[in-house]
C-alpha positions in Angstrom: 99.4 124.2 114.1 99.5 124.5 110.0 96.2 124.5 108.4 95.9 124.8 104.8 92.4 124.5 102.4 91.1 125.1 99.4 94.0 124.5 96.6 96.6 123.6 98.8 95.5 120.5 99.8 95.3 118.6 96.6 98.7 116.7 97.5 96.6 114.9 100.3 93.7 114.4 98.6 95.1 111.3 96.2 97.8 108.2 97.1 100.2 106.1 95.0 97.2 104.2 93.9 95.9 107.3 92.6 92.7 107.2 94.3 91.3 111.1 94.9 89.2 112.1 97.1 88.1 115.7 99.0 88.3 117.1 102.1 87.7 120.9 103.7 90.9 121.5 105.1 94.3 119.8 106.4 95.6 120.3 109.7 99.3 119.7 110.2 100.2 119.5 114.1 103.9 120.6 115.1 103.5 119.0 118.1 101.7 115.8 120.1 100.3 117.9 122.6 98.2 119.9 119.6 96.9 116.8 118.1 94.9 116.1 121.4 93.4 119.5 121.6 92.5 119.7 117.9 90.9 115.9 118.0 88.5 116.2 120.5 87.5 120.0 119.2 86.4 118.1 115.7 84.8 115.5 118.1 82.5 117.8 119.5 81.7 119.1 116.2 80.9 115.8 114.7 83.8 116.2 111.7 85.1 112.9 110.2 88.7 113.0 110.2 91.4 111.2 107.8 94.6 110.7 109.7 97.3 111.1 106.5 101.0 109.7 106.4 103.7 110.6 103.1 101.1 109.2 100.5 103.0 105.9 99.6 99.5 103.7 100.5 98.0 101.8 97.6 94.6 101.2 98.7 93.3 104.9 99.0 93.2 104.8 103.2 94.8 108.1 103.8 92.5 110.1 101.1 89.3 111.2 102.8 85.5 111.6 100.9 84.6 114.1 103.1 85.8 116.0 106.6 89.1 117.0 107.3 92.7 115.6 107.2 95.4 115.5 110.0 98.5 115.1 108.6 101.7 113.5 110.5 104.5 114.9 108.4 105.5 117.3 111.4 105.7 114.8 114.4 109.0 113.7 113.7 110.5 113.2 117.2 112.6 109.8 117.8 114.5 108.3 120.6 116.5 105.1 121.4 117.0 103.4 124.8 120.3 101.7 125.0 119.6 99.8 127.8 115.8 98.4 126.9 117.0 98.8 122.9 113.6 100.2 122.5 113.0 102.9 119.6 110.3 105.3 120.6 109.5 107.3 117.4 105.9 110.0 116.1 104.2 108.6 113.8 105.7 110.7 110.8 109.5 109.8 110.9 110.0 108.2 107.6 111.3 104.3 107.4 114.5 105.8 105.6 115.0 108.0 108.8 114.6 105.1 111.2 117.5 103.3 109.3 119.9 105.7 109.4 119.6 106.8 112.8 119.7 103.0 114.1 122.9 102.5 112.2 124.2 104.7 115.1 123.4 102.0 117.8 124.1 99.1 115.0 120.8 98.2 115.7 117.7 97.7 112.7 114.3 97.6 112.6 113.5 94.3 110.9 110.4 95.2 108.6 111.5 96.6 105.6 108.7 97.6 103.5 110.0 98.5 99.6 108.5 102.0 100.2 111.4 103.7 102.4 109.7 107.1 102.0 106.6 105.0 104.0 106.1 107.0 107.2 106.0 104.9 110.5 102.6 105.9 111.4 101.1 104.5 107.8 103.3 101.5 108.6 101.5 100.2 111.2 98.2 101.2 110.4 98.5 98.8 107.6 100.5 96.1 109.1 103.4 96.8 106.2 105.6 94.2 105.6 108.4 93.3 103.2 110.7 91.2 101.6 112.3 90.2 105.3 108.9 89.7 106.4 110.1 85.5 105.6 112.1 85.8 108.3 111.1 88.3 111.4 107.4 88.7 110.7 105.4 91.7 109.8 105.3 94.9 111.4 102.7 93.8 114.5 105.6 91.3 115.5 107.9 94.6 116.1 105.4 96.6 117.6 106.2 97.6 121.7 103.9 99.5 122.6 101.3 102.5 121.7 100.1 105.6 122.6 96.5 106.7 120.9 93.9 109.8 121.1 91.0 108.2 120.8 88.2 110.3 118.9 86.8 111.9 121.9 90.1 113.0 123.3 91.0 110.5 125.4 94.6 109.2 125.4 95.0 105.5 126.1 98.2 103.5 126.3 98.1 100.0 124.1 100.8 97.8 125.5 102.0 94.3 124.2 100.6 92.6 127.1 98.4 88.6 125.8 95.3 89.3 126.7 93.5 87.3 129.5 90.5 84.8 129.8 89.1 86.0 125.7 88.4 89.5 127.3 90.5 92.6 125.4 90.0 95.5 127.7 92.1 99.3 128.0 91.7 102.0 130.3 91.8 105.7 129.0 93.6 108.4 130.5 90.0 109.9 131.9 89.5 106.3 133.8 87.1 105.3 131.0 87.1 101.6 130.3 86.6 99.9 126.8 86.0 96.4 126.9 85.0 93.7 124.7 85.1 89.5 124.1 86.9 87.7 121.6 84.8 86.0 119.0 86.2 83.3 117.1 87.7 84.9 113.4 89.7 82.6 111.2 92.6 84.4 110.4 95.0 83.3 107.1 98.0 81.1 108.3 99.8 83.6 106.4 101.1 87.0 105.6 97.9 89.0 106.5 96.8 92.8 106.1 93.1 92.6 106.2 91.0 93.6 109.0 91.1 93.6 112.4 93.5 91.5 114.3 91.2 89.4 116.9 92.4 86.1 118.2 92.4 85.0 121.8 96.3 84.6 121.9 96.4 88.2 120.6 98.6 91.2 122.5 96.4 94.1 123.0 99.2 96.2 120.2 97.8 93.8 117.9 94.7 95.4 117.6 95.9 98.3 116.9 98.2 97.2 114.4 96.7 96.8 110.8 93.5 99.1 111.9 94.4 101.4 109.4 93.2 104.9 110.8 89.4 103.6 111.9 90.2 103.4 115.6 92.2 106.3 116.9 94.9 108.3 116.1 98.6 106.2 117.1 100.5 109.7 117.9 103.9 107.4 119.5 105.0 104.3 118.7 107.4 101.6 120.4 109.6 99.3 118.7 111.9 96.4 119.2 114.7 97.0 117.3 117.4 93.9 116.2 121.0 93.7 116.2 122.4 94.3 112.7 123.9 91.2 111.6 128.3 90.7 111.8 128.5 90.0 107.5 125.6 90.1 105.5 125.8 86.9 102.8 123.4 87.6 99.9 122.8 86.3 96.2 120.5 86.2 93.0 120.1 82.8 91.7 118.7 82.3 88.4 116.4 79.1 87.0 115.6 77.5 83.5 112.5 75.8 85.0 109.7 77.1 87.5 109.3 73.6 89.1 112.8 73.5 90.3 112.4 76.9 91.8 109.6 76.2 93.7 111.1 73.1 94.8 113.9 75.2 96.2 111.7 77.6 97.8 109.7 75.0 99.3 113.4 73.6 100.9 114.2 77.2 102.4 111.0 77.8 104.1 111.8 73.9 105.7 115.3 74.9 106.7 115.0 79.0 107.4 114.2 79.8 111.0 114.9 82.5 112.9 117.2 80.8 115.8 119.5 79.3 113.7 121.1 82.8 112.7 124.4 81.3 113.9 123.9 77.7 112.5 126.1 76.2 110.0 123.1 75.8 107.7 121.4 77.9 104.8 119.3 80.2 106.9 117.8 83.0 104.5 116.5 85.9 105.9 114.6 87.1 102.7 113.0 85.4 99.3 112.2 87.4 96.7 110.8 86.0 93.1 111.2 87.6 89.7 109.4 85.7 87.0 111.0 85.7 83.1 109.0 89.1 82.5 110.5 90.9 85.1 114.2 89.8 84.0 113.2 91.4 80.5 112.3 94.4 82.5 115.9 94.2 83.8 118.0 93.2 81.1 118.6 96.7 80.1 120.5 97.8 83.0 121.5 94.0 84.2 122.8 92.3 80.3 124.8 90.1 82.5 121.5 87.8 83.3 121.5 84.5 81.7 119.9 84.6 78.5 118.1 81.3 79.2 116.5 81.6 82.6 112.9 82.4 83.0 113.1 83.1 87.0 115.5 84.0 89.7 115.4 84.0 93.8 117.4 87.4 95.3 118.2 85.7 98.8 120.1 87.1 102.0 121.5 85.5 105.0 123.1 86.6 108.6 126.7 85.4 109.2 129.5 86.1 110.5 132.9 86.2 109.6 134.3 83.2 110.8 130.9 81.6 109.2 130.8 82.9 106.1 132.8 80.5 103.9 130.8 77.6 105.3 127.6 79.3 104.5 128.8 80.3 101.4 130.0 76.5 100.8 126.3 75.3 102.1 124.7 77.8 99.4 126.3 76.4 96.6 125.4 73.2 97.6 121.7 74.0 97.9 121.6 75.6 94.4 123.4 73.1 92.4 120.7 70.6 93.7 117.8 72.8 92.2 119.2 75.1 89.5 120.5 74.2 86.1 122.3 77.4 86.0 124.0 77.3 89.6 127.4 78.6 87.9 125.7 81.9 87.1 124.5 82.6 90.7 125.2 86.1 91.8 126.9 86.3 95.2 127.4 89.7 97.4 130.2 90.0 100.2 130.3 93.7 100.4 128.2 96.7 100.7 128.5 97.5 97.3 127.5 94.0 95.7 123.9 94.3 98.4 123.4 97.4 97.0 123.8 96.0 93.7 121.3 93.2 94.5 119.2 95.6 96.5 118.8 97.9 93.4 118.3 94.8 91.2 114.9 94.6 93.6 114.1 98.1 93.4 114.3 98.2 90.0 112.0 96.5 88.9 109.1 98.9 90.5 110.4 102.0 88.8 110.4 100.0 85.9 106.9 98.9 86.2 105.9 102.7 86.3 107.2 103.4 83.0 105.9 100.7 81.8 102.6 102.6 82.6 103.9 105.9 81.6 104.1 104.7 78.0 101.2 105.3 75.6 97.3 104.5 77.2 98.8 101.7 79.5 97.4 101.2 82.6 98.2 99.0 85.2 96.3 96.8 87.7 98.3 94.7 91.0 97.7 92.0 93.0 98.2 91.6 96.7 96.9 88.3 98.2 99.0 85.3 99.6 98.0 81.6 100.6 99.2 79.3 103.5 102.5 77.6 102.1 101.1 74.3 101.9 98.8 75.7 99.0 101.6 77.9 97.0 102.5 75.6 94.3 99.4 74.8 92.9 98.4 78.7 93.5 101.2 79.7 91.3 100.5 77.3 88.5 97.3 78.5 88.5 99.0 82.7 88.5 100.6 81.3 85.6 97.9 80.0 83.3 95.6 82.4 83.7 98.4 85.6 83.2 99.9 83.5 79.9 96.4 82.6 78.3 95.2 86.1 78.6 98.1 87.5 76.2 97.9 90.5 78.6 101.4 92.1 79.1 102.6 91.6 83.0 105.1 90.8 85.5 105.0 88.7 88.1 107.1 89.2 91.0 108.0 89.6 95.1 107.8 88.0 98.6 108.0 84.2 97.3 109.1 83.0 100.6 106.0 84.2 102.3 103.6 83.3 99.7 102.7 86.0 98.5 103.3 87.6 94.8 102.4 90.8 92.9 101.0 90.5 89.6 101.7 93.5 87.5 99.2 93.5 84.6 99.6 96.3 82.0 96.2 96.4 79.9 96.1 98.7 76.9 92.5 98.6 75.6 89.2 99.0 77.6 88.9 95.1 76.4 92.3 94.0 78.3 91.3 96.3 81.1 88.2 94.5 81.7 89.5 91.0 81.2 92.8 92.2 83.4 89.7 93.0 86.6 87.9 90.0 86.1 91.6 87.9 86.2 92.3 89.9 89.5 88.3 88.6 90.9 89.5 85.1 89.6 92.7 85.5 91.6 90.9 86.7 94.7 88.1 83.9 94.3 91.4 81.3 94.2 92.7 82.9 97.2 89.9 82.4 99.2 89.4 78.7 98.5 92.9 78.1 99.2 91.8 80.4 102.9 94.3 82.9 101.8 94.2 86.8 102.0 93.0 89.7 100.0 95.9 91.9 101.7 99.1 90.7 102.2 100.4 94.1 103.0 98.7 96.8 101.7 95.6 96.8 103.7 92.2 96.9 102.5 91.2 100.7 102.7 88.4 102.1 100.7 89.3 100.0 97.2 89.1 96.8 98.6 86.4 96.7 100.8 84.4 94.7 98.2 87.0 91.9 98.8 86.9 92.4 102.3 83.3 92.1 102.9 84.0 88.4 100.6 86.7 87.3 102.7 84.4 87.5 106.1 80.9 87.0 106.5 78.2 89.5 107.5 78.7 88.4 111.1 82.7 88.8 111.5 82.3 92.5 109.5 79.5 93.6 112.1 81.4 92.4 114.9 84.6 94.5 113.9 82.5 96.8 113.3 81.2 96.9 116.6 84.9 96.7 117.7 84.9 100.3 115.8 82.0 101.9 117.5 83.5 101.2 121.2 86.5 103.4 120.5 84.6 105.5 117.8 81.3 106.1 118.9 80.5 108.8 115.8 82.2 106.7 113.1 84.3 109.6 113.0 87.8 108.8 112.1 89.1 106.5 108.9 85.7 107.1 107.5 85.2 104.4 104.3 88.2 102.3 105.3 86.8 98.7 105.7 83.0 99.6 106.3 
């Protein structure tokens, strides 16, 4: 066991969102069988603990007010059955590293959240999701099976198992029972990162999933991994108009489904939007983008090779319907032109951040989505407000799933105030249309204020009370959510 205090610990005590906080000290366990041990010793002694990942969070979950910090950056073991196809990994083996050593099996983990440096553990706290969400789901859809030390000590094992008859109940490894019914919670028809997971066709993972530190600490995690795909088809199609490219969005998430991977159809795996801002962002290092369009779709499809020329065929098709400018579509047959693409989607983050770094620039993000039927007239809507406040931003990310980031890059303590109360007009909009305040980044401690908007007084109290079975002292995650 590492411990460090006092000035050592300032990298834990802020995340990418740059919310600080303070803590006494940071434990760093070398191995699972030390995290149980040192859990229920700071049980007994009533500390609060922060469970902490690699720091890539935006919502300030892994930076404690007060108590202590365990960090995961040690438990890195990680282990593949070849006959189940099951990936059992700690929770602080790093996305990057779970690619690389599935490439072995030609196996992948479906989720892709843009962070690669994201560590597993933070992954599924928050439910993290990512451009391929459109197709496989969010992380809770990959999610096995778990293994968690409860607060007091207690190790209990969270399989994928439906629950029965509206009555979620687990057993502890000291024959302790936790138990409680399934009240009705309206949940988003949509990307969703906000709160508790109850429903009564829930798995019992799926509570788990998304918690974001308040219930236990997950020290194992089991996946489902997927076969990587035969030829990966991929593109970057560029519009003059947003109506026709929401018109061809609208057409993908109609023909797009998961079981036709082998169809001779147009099958994307992955949407992702870049609005006329963000190609000015990229024009430096991408000049070949047409000068006249104001938005472009990065898609990717499985295939195979004796597919590909009829999906390729089927993709031009699609385009020329919607897009003026379907002779300056970008397409990738090769590693090195995804890369390409895959960088052309990257880039635009890093970008973003020295947009910031310039002068007194600040920057404020969005992260809600809305059911598909309501996306259109959502987006419209993104797009008057952004343009009449004359506030720089981008607007960009996972069109497919509904569900955009709006960059807005205030430079005055006037623009910053008018940039919050467009981000509380956003969220109010969201709501009405029974969207989410969290697509993927979860709530933590800077949008609880949303949160406590999004459900009433009754729903919080009753996940609360979800809380207190497993967490009696109110102990662990304090300030995330409640």
């Amino acid at each position: 066991m590492i411990i460090k205090k006092s000035t050592d610990i300032d990298s834990y005590l802020i995340d990418a969102s740059n919310y600080t906080g303070s803590a006494e000290a940071v434990y760093i366990p070398e191995s699972i069988d030390e995290v149980q041990v040192l859990i229920k010793s700071l049980f007994e002694e009533g500390i609060p603990i922060t469970v902490s990942g690699s720091g890539t969070g935006l919502t300030g979950s892994r930076v404690p007010n007060e108590g202590v910090i365990i960090s995961t950056e040690r438990l890195k073991k990680i282990s593949f059955d070849t006959t189940t196809k099951l990936l059992t990994v700690e929770p602080g083996v790093l996305l990057e590293e779970i690619s690389i050593f599935l490439d072995e099996y030609n196996r992948f983990l479906p989720p892709n959240p843009t962070e690669w440096l994201c560590s597993i553990g933070g992954a599924v706290s928050t439910n993290a999701s990512g451009s391929r969400t459109f197709k496989y789901g969010a992380m809770r859809s990959w999610v096995h099976s778990l293994e968690v030390v409860l607060p007091n000590g207690d190790i209990v094992h969270i399989p994928s198992d439906v629950i029965e008859n509206n009555e979620f109940s687990v057993t502890t490894n000291s024959e302790k029972v936790i138990t409680f019914t399934i009240e009705s919670v309206s949940i988003p028809k949509t990307k969703h990162a906000a709160g508790y997971y109850v429903s009564p066709s829930m798995k019992k993972t799926d509570l788990f999933v998304g918690s974001e530190g308040t219930l236990g600490f997950i020290q194992s995690i089991t996946l489902e991994t997927y076969p990587k795909p035969e030829v990966l088809l991929g593109g970057v199609i560029f519009f003059q108009e947003y109506q026709q490219l929401l018109d061809f969005v609208s057409n993908l998430r109609s023909t797009s489904k998961l079981e036709d991977v082998h169809l001779q159809t147009v099958d994307a795996r992955l949407l992702e939007f870049f609005d006329e801002y963000s190609l000015q962002l990229l024009r430096k290092y991408y000049p070949e983008i047409p000068s006249n369009a104001i938005g472009a779709i990065w898609f990717e499809q499985e295939s195979s090779e004796d597919k590909m020329d009829i999906h390729i065929d089927e993709w031009w098709k699609v385009v020329a319907e919607f897009s003026n400018l379907a002779d300056e579509t970008w397409f990738a047959q090769n590693e090195i032109e995804h890369r390409k693409f895959s960088e052309f989607r990257h880039k635009l983050p890093s970008e973003v951040y020295e947009v910031i770094g310039k002068g007194s620039t600040s920057k404020i993000g969005t992260d809600m989505a809305v059911p598909a039927e309501c996306f259109n007239e959502y987006f419209w809507e993104y797009q008057k407000v952004l343009k009449e406040s004359q506030i720089k931003y981008v607007l960009f990310g996972h069109i497919g799933d509904c569900h955009l980031h709006a960059n807005l890059f205030p430079s005055s303590e006037e623009e910053i105030l008018l940039a919050k109360n467009i981000y509380e007009y956003m969220i109010t909009k969201t709501l009405l249309f029974n969207g989410t305040i969290s697509a993927e980044h979860g709530v933590g401690k800077l949008k609880k204020k949303y949160f406590h908007t999004m459900y009433s007084k009754d729903i919080i109290e009753y996940f609360y009370s979800i809380k207190l079975l497993f967490d009696p002292k109110n102990q662990f995650g304090k300030g995330n959510l409640f």
